[in-house]
C-alpha positions as CSV (number, residue, x, y, z in Angstrom):
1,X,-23.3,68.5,40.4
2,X,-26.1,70.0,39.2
3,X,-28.6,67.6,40.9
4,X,-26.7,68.8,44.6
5,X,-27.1,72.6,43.1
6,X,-31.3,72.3,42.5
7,X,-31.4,70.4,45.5
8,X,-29.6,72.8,48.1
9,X,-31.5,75.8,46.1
10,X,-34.9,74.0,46.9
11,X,-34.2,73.4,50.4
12,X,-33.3,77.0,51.0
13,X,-36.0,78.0,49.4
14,X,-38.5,76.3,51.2
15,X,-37.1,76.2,54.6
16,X,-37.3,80.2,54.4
17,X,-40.9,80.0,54.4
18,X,-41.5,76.5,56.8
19,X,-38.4,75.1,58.3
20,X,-40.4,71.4,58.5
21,X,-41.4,72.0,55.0
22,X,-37.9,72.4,53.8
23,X,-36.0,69.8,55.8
24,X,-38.9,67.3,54.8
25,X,-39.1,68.0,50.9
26,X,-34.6,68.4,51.1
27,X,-34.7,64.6,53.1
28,X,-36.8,63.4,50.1
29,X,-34.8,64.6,47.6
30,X,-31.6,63.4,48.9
31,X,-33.3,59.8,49.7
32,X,-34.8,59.8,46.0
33,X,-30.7,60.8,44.8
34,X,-29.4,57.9,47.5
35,X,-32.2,55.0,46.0
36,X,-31.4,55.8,42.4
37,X,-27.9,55.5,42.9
38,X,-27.5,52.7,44.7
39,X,-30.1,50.8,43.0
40,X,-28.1,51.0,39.5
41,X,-24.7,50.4,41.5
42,X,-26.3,46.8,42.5
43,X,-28.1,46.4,39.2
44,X,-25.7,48.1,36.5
45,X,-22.7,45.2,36.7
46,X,-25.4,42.0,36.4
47,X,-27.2,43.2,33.3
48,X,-24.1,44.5,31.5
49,X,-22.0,41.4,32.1
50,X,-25.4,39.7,30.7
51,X,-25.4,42.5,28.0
52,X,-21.7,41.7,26.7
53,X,-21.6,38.5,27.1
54,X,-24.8,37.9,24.8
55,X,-23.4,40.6,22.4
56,X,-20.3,38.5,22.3
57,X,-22.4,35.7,21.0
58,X,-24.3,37.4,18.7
59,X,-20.6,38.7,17.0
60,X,-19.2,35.2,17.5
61,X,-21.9,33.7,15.0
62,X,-21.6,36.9,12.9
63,X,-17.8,36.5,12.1
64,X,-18.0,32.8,12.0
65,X,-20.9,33.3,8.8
66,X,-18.4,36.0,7.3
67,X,-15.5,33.3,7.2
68,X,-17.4,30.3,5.8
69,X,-18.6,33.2,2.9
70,X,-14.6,32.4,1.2
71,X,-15.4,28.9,1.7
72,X,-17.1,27.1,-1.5
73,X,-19.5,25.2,0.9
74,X,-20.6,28.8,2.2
75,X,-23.6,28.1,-0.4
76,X,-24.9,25.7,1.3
77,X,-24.5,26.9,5.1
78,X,-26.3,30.3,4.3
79,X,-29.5,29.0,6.0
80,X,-28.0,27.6,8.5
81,X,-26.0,30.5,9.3
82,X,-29.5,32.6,8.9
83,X,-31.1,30.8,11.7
84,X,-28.0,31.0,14.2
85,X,-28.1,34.7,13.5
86,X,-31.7,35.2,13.8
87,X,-31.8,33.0,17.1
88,X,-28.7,34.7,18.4
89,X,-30.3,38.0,18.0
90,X,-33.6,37.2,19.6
91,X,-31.7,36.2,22.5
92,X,-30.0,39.3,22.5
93,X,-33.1,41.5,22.0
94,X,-34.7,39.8,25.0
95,X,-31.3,40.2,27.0
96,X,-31.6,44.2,26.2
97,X,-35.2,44.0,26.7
98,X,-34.7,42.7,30.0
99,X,-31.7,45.2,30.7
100,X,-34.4,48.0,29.7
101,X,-37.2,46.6,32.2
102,X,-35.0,46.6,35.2
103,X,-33.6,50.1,35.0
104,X,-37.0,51.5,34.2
105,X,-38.7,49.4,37.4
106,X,-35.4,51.0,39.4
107,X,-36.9,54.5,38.4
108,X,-40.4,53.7,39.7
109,X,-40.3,54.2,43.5
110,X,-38.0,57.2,43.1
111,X,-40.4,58.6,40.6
112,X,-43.4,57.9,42.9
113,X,-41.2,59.1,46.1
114,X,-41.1,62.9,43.6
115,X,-44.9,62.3,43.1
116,X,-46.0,62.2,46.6
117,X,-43.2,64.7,47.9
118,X,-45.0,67.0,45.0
119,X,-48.2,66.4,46.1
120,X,-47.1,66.8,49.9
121,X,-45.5,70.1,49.0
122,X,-48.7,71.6,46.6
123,X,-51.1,71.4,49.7
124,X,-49.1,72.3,52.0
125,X,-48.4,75.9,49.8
126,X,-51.3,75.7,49.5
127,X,-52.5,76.4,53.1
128,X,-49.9,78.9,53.6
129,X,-51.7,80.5,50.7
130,X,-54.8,80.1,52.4
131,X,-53.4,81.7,55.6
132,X,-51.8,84.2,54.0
133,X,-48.1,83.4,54.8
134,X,-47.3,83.6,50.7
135,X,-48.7,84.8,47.7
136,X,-49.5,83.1,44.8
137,X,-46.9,83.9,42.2
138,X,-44.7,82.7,45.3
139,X,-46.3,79.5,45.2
140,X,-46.2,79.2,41.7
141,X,-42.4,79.9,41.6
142,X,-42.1,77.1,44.1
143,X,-43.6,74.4,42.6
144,X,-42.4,75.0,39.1
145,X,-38.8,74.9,40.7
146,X,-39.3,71.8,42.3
147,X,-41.1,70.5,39.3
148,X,-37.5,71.6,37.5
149,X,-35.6,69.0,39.7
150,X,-37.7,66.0,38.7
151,X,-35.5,64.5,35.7
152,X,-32.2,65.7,37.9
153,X,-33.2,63.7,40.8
154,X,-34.9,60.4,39.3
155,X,-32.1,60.2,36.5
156,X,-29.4,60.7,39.1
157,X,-28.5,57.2,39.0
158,X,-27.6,57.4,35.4
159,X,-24.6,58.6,36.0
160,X,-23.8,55.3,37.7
161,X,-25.1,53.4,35.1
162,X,-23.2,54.7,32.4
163,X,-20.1,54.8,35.0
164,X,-20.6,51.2,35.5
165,X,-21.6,50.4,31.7
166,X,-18.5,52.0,30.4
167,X,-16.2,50.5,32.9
168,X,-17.6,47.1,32.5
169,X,-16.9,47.3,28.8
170,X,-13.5,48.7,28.6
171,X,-12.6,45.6,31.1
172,X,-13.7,43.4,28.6
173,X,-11.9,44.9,25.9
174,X,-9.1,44.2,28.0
175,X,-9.8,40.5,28.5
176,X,-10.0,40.1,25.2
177,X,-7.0,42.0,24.5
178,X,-4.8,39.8,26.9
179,X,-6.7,36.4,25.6
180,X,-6.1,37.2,21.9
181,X,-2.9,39.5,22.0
182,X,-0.7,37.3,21.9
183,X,-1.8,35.5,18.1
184,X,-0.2,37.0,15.0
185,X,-1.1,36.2,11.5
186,X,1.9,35.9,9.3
187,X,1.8,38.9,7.2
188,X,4.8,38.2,5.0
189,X,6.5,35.5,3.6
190,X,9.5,33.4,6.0
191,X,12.1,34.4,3.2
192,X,11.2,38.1,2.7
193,X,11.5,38.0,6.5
194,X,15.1,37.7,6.8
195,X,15.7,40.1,4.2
């Protein structure tokens, strides 16, 4: 919401002093919002299916080294047990470095979309400067507010992610839940059961 907020704000802003100007700089903003979104609805699900599904390895091999630690042959398996772990993990790490790649080259065209629309908007204040149409605190004001929406608009697609992260993993809770539910471990005894 507050993304929409600094976006309308802008656009009134600007269109009061250059109707082109403000529709131009408004249409950027909302294709910048549009890209970032959509790009982390399309990319969000693959790496975090990817991310759980590696996690899931990484805890398989974990529990599997706590159980053999009650076993007497635990002793012997440590190194073994080492080296799954470690190789588990170094898969992992270049499963999250990958994750962390792809949403940072999803932020790049946005990012260089604000860049240029920044640019675009400095020179052209700046010849309405030069003609006299605004003063300078005025085009100061301006650009610092645009400047403000940068983070808002570029990490609008965060939301998504996180949407789409935190969805993703709650469903797989619930996979679990329905593959495992149904084991019990015998707590007590047959006889002091039918007490």
């Amino acid at each position: 919401m507050p993304t929409f907020v600094q976006i309308i704000v802008i656009g009134i802003a600007l269109t009061s002093f250059d109707t082109f100007l403000g529709l131009v700089i408004l249409l950027t903003l909302i294709v910048i919002v549009i890209l970032t979104t959509i790009s982390q609805f399309f990319v969000a699900p693959v790496l975090v299916d990817n991310e759980i599904r590696y996690s899931d390895k990484v805890s398989e091999v974990t529990v599997e080294a706590v159980a053999q630690i009650v076993l007497i042959r635990s002793g012997f398996a440590t190194n073994i047990f080492v080296i799954k772990i470690k190789n588990r993990l170094k898969e992992y790490s270049s499963v999250l470095a990958t994750i962390w790649m792809t949403y940072i080259s999803t932020q790049t065209i946005p990012r260089l979309m604000f860049i240029i629309s920044f640019v675009y908007l400095a020179f052209t204040l700046r010849g309405m400067y030069f003609d006299g149409m605004v003063d300078l605190p005025l085009v100061t004001g301006l650009l610092i507010t645009y400047f403000s929406t940068f983070l808002f608009v570029v990490n609008s697609g965060r939301k998504i992610q996180n949407l789409i992260t935190n969805y993703k993993q709650i469903q797989d809770v619930y996979v679990l839940i329905n593959e495992y539910g149904e084991q019990t471990f015998p707590v007590l005894d047959d006889n002091q059961n039918s007490n």
